[in-house]
N, CA, C and O atoms as a Tinker XYZ file with bonds, in Angstrom:
   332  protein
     1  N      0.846000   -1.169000    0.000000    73     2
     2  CA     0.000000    0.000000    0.000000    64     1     3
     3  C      0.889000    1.228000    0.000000    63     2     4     5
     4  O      1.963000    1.135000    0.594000    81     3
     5  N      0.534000    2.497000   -0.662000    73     3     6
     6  CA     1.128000    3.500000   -0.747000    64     5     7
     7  C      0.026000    4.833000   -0.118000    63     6     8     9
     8  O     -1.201000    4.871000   -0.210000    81     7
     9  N      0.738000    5.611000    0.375000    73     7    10
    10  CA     0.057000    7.261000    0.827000    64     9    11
    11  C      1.425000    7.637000    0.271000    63    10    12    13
    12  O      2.541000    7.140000    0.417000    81    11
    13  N      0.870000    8.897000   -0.559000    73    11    14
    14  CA     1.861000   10.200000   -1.170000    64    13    15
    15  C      1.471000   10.921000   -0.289000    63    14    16    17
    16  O      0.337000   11.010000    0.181000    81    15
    17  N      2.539000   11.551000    0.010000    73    15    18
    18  CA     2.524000   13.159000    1.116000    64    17    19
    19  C      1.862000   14.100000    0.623000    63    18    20    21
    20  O      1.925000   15.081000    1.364000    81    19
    21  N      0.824000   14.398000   -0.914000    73    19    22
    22  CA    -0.012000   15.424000   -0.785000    64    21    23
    23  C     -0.957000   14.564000   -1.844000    63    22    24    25
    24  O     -1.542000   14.966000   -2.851000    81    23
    25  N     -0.910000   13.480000   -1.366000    73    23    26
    26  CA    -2.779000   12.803000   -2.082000    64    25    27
    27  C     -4.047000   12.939000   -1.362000    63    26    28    29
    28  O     -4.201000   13.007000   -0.143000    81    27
    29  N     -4.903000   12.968000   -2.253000    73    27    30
    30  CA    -5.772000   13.553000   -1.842000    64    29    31
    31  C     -6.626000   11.841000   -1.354000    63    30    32    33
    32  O     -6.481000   10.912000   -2.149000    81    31
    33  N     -7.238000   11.663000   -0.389000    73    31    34
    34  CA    -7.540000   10.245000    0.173000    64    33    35
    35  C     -8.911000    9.957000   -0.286000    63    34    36    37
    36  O     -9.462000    9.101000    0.407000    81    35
    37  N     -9.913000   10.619000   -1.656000    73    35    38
    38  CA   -10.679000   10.415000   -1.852000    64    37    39
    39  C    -10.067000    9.605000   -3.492000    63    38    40    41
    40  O    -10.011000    8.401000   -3.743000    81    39
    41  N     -9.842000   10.289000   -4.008000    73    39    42
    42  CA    -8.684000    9.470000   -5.018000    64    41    43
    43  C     -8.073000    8.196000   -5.450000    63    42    44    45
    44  O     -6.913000    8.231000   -5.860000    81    43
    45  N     -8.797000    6.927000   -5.401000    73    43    46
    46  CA    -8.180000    5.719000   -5.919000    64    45    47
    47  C     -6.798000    5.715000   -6.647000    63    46    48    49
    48  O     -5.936000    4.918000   -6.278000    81    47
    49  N     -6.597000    6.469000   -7.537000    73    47    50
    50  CA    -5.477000    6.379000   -8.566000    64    49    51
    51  C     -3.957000    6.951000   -8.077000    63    50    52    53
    52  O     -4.085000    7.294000   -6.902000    81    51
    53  N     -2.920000    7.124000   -8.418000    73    51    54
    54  CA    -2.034000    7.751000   -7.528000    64    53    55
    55  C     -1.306000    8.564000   -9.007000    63    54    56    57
    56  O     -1.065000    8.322000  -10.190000    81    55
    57  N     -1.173000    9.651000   -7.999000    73    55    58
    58  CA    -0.528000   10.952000   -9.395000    64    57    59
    59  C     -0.215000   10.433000  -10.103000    63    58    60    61
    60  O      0.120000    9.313000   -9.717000    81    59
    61  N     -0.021000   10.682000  -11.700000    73    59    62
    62  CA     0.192000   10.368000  -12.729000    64    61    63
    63  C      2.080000   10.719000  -12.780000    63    62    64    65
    64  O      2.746000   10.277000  -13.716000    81    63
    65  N      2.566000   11.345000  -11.925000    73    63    66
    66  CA     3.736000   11.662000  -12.308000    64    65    67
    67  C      4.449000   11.964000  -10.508000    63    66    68    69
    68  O      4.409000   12.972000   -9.803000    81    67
    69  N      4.896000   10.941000  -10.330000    73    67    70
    70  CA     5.662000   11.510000   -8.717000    64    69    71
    71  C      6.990000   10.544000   -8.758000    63    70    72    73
    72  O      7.352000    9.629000   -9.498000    81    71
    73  N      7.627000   11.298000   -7.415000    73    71    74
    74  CA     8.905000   10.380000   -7.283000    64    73    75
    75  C      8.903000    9.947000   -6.577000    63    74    76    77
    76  O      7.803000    9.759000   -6.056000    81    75
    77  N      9.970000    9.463000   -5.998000    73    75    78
    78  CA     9.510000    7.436000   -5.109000    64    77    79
    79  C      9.754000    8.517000   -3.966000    63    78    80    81
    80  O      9.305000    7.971000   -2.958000    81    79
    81  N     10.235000    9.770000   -3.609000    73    79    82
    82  CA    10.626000   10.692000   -2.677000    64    81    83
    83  C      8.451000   11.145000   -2.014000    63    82    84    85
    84  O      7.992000   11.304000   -0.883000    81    83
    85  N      7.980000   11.171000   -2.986000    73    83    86
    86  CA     6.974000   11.730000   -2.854000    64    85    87
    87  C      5.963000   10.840000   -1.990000    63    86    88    89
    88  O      4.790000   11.161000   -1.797000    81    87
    89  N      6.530000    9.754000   -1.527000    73    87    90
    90  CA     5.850000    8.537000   -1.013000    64    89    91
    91  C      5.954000    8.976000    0.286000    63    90    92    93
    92  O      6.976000    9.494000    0.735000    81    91
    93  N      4.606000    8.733000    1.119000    73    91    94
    94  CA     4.602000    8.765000    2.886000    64    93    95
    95  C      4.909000    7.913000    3.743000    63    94    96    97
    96  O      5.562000    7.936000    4.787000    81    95
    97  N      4.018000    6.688000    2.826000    73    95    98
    98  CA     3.915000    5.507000    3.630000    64    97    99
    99  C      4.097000    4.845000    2.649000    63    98   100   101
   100  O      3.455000    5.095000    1.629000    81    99
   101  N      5.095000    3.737000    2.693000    73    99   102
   102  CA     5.021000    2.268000    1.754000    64   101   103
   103  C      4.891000    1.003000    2.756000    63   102   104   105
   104  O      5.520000    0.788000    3.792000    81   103
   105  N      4.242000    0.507000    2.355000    73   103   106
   106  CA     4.128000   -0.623000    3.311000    64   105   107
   107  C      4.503000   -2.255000    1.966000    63   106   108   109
   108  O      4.102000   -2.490000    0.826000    81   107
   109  N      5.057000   -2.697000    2.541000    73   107   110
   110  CA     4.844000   -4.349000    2.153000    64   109   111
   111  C      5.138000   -5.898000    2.609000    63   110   112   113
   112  O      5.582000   -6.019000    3.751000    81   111
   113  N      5.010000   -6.677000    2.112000    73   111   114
   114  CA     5.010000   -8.113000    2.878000    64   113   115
   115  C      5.896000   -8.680000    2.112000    63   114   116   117
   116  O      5.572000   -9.157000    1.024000    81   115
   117  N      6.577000   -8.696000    2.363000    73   115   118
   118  CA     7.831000   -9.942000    1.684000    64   117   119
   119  C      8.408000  -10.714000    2.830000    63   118   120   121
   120  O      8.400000  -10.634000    4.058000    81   119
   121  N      9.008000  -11.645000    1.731000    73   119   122
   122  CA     9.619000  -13.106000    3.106000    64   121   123
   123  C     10.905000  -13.213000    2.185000    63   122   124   125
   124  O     11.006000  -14.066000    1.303000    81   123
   125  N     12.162000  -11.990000    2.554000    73   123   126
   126  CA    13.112000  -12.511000    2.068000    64   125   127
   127  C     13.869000  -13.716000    2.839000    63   126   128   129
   128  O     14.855000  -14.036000    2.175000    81   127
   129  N     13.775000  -14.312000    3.739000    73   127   130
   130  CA    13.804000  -15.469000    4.444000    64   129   131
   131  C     13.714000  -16.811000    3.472000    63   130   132   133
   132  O     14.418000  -17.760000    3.817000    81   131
   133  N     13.134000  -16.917000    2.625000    73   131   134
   134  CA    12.936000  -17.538000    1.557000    64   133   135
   135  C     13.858000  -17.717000    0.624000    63   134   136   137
   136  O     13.564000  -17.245000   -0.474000    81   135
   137  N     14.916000  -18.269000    0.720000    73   135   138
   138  CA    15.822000  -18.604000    0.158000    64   137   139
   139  C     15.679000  -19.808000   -0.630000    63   138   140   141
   140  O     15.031000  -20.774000   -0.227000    81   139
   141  N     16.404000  -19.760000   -1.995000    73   139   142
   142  CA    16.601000  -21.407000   -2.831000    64   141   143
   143  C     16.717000  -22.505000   -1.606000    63   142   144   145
   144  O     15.625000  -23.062000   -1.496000    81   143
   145  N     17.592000  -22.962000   -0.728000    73   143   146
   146  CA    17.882000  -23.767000   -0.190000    64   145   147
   147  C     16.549000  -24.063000    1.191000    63   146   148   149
   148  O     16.105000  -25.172000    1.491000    81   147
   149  N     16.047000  -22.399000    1.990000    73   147   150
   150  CA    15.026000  -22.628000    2.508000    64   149   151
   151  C     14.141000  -23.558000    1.985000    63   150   152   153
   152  O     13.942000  -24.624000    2.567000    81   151
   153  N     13.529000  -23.232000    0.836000    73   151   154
   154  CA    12.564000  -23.193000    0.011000    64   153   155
   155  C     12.677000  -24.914000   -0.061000    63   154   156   157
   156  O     11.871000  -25.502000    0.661000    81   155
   157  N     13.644000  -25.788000   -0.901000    73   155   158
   158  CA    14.075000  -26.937000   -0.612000    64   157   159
   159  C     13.628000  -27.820000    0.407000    63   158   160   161
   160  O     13.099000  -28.920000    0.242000    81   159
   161  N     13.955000  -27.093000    1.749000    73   159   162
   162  CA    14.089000  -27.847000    2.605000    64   161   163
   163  C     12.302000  -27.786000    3.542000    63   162   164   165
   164  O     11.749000  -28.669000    4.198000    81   163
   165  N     11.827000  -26.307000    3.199000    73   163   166
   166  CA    10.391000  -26.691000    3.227000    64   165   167
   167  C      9.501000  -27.360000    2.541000    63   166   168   169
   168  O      8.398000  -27.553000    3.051000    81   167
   169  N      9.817000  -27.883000    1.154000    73   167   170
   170  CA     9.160000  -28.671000    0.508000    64   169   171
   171  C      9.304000  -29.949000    0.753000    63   170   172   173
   172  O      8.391000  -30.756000    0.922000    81   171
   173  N     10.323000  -30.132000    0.775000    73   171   174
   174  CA    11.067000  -31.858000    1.223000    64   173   175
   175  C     10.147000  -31.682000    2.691000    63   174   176   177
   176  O      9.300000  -32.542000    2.929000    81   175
   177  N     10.289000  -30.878000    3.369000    73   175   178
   178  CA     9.550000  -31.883000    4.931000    64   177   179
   179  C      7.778000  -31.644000    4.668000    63   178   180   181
   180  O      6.835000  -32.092000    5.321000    81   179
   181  N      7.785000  -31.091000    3.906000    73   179   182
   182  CA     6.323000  -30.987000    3.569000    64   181   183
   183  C      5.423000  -31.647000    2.117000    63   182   184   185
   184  O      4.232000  -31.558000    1.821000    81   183
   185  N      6.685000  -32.378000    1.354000    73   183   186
   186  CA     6.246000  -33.543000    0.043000    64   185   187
   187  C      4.844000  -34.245000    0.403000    63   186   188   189
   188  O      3.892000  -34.169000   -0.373000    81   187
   189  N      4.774000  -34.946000    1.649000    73   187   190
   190  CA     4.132000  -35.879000    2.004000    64   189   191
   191  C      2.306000  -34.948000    1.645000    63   190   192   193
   192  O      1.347000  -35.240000    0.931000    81   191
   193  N      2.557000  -34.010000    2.410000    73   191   194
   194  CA     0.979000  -32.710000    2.954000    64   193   195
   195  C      0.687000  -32.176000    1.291000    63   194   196   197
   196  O     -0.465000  -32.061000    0.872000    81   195
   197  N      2.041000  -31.842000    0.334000    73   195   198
   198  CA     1.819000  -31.334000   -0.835000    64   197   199
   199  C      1.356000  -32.269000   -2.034000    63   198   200   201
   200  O      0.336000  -32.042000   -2.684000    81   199
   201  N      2.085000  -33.187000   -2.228000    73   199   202
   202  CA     1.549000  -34.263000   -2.886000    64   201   203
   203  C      2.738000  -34.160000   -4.174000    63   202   204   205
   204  O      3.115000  -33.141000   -4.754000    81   203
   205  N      3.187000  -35.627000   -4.396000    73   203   206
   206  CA     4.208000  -35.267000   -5.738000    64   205   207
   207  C      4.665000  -34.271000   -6.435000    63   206   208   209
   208  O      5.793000  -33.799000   -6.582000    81   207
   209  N      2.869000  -33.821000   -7.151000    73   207   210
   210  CA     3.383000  -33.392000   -8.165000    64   209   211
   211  C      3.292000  -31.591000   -8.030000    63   210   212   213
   212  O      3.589000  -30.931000   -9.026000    81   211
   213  N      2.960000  -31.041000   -7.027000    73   211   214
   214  CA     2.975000  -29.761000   -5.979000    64   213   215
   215  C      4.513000  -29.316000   -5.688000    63   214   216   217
   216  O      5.138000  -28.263000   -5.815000    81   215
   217  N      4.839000  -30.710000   -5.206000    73   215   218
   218  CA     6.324000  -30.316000   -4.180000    64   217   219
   219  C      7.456000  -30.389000   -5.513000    63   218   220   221
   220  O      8.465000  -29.684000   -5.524000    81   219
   221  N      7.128000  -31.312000   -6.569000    73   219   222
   222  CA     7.624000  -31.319000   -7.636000    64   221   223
   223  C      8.303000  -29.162000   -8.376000    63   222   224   225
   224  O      9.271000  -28.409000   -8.476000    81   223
   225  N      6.908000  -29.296000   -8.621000    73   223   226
   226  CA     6.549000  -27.661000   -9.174000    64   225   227
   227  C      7.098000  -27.314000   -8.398000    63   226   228   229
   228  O      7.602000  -26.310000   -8.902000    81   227
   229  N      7.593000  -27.387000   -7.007000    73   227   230
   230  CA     7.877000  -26.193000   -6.418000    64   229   231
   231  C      9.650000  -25.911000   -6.416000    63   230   232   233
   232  O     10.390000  -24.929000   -6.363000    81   231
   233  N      9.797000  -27.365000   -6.504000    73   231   234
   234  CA    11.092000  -27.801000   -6.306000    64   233   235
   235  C     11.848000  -26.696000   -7.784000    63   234   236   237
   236  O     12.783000  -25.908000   -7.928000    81   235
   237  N     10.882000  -27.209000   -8.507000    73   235   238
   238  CA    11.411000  -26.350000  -10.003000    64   237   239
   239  C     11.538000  -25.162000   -9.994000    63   238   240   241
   240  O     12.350000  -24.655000  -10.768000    81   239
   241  N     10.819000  -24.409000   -9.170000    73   239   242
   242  CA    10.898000  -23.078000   -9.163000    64   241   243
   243  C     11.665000  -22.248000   -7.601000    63   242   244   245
   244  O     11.516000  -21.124000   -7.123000    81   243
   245  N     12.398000  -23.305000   -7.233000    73   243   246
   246  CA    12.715000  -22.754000   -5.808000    64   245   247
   247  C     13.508000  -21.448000   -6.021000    63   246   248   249
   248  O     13.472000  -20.543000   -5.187000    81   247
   249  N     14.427000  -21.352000   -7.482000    73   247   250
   250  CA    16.009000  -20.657000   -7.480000    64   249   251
   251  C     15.166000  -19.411000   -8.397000    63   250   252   253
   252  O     15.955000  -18.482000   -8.571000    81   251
   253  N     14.005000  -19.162000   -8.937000    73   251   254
   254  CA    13.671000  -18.347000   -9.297000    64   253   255
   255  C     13.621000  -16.799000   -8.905000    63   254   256   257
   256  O     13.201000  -16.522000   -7.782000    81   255
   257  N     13.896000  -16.103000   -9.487000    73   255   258
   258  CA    14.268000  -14.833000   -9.161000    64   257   259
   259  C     13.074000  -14.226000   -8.759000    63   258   260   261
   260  O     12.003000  -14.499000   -9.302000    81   259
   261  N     13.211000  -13.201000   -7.596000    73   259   262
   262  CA    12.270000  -12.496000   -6.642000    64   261   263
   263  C     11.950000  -11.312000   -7.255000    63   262   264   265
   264  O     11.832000  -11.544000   -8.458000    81   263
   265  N     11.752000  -10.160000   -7.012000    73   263   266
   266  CA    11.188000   -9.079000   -7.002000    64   265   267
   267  C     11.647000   -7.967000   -5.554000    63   266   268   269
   268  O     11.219000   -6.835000   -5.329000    81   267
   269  N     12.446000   -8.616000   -4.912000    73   267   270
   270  CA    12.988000   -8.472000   -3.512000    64   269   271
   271  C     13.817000   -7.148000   -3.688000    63   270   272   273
   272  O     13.420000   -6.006000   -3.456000    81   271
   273  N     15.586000   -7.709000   -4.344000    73   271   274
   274  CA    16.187000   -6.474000   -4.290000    64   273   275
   275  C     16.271000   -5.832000   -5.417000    63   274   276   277
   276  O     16.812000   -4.742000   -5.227000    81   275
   277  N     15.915000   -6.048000   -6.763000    73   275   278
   278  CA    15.666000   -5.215000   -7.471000    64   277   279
   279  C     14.814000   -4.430000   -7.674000    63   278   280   281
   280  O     14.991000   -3.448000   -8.394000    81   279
   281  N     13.268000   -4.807000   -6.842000    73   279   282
   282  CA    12.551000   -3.625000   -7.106000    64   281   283
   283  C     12.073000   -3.516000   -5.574000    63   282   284   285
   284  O     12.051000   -2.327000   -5.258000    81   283
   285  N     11.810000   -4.080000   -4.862000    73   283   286
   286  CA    10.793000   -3.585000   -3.526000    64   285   287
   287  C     12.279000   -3.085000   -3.081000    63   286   288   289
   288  O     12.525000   -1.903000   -3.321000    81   287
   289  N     13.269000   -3.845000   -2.471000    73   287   290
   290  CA    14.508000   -2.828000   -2.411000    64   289   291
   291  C     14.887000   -1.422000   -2.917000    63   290   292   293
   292  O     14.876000   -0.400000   -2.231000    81   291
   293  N     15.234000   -1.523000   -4.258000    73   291   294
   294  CA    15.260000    0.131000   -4.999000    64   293   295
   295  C     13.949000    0.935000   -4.453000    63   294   296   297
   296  O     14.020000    2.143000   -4.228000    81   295
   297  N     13.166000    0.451000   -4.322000    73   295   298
   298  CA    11.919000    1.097000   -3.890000    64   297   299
   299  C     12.188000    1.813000   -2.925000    63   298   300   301
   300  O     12.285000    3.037000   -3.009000    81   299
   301  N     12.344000    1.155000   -1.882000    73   299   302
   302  CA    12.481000    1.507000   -0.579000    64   301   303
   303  C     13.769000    2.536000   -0.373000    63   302   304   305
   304  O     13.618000    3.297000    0.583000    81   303
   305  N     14.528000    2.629000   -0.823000    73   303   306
   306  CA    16.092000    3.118000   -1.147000    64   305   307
   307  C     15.815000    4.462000   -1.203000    63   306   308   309
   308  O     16.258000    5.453000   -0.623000    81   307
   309  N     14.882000    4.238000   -2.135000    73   307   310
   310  CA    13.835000    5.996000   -3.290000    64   309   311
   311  C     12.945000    6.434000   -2.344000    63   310   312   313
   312  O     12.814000    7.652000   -2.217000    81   311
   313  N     12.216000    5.584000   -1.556000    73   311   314
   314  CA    11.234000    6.476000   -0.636000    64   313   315
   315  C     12.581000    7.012000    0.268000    63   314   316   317
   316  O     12.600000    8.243000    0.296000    81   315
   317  N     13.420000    6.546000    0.822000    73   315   318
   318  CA    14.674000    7.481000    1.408000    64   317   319
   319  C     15.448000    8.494000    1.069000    63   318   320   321
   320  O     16.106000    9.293000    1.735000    81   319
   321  N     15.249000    8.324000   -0.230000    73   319   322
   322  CA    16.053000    9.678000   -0.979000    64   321   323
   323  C     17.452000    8.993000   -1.457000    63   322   324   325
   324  O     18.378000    9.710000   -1.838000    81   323
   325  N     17.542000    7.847000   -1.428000    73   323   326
   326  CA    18.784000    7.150000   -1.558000    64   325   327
   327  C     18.372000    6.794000   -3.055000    63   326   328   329
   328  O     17.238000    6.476000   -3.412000    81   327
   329  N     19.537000    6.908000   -3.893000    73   327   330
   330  CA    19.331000    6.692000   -5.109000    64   329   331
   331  C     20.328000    5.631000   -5.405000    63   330   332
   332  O     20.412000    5.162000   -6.540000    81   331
Protein backbone atom coordinates (compact mmCIF):
# COMPACT_ATOMS: atom_id res chain seq x y z
CA UNK A 1 0.00 0.00 0.00
CA UNK A 2 1.13 3.50 -0.75
CA UNK A 3 0.06 7.26 0.83
CA UNK A 4 1.86 10.20 -1.17
CA UNK A 5 2.52 13.16 1.12
CA UNK A 6 -0.01 15.42 -0.78
CA UNK A 7 -2.78 12.80 -2.08
CA UNK A 8 -5.77 13.55 -1.84
CA UNK A 9 -7.54 10.25 0.17
CA UNK A 10 -10.68 10.42 -1.85
CA UNK A 11 -8.68 9.47 -5.02
CA UNK A 12 -8.18 5.72 -5.92
CA UNK A 13 -5.48 6.38 -8.57
CA UNK A 14 -2.03 7.75 -7.53
CA UNK A 15 -0.53 10.95 -9.40
CA UNK A 16 0.19 10.37 -12.73
CA UNK A 17 3.74 11.66 -12.31
CA UNK A 18 5.66 11.51 -8.72
CA UNK A 19 8.91 10.38 -7.28
CA UNK A 20 9.51 7.44 -5.11
CA UNK A 21 10.63 10.69 -2.68
CA UNK A 22 6.97 11.73 -2.85
CA UNK A 23 5.85 8.54 -1.01
CA UNK A 24 4.60 8.76 2.89
CA UNK A 25 3.91 5.51 3.63
CA UNK A 26 5.02 2.27 1.75
CA UNK A 27 4.13 -0.62 3.31
CA UNK A 28 4.84 -4.35 2.15
CA UNK A 29 5.01 -8.11 2.88
CA UNK A 30 7.83 -9.94 1.68
CA UNK A 31 9.62 -13.11 3.11
CA UNK A 32 13.11 -12.51 2.07
CA UNK A 33 13.80 -15.47 4.44
CA UNK A 34 12.94 -17.54 1.56
CA UNK A 35 15.82 -18.60 0.16
CA UNK A 36 16.60 -21.41 -2.83
CA UNK A 37 17.88 -23.77 -0.19
CA UNK A 38 15.03 -22.63 2.51
CA UNK A 39 12.56 -23.19 0.01
CA UNK A 40 14.07 -26.94 -0.61
CA UNK A 41 14.09 -27.85 2.60
CA UNK A 42 10.39 -26.69 3.23
CA UNK A 43 9.16 -28.67 0.51
CA UNK A 44 11.07 -31.86 1.22
CA UNK A 45 9.55 -31.88 4.93
CA UNK A 46 6.32 -30.99 3.57
CA UNK A 47 6.25 -33.54 0.04
CA UNK A 48 4.13 -35.88 2.00
CA UNK A 49 0.98 -32.71 2.95
CA UNK A 50 1.82 -31.33 -0.83
CA UNK A 51 1.55 -34.26 -2.89
CA UNK A 52 4.21 -35.27 -5.74
CA UNK A 53 3.38 -33.39 -8.17
CA UNK A 54 2.97 -29.76 -5.98
CA UNK A 55 6.32 -30.32 -4.18
CA UNK A 56 7.62 -31.32 -7.64
CA UNK A 57 6.55 -27.66 -9.17
CA UNK A 58 7.88 -26.19 -6.42
CA UNK A 59 11.09 -27.80 -6.31
CA UNK A 60 11.41 -26.35 -10.00
CA UNK A 61 10.90 -23.08 -9.16
CA UNK A 62 12.72 -22.75 -5.81
CA UNK A 63 16.01 -20.66 -7.48
CA UNK A 64 13.67 -18.35 -9.30
CA UNK A 65 14.27 -14.83 -9.16
CA UNK A 66 12.27 -12.50 -6.64
CA UNK A 67 11.19 -9.08 -7.00
CA UNK A 68 12.99 -8.47 -3.51
CA UNK A 69 16.19 -6.47 -4.29
CA UNK A 70 15.67 -5.22 -7.47
CA UNK A 71 12.55 -3.63 -7.11
CA UNK A 72 10.79 -3.59 -3.53
CA UNK A 73 14.51 -2.83 -2.41
CA UNK A 74 15.26 0.13 -5.00
CA UNK A 75 11.92 1.10 -3.89
CA UNK A 76 12.48 1.51 -0.58
CA UNK A 77 16.09 3.12 -1.15
CA UNK A 78 13.84 6.00 -3.29
CA UNK A 79 11.23 6.48 -0.64
CA UNK A 80 14.67 7.48 1.41
CA UNK A 81 16.05 9.68 -0.98
CA UNK A 82 18.78 7.15 -1.56
CA UNK A 83 19.33 6.69 -5.11
Amino acid sequence: MVLFSESDPSEDAPPSNFHLTDIHILTSQGHPEFTESIMRKIICVRRELLGTELADDGESRANNQTDGITIVGKAIWGVMGVE
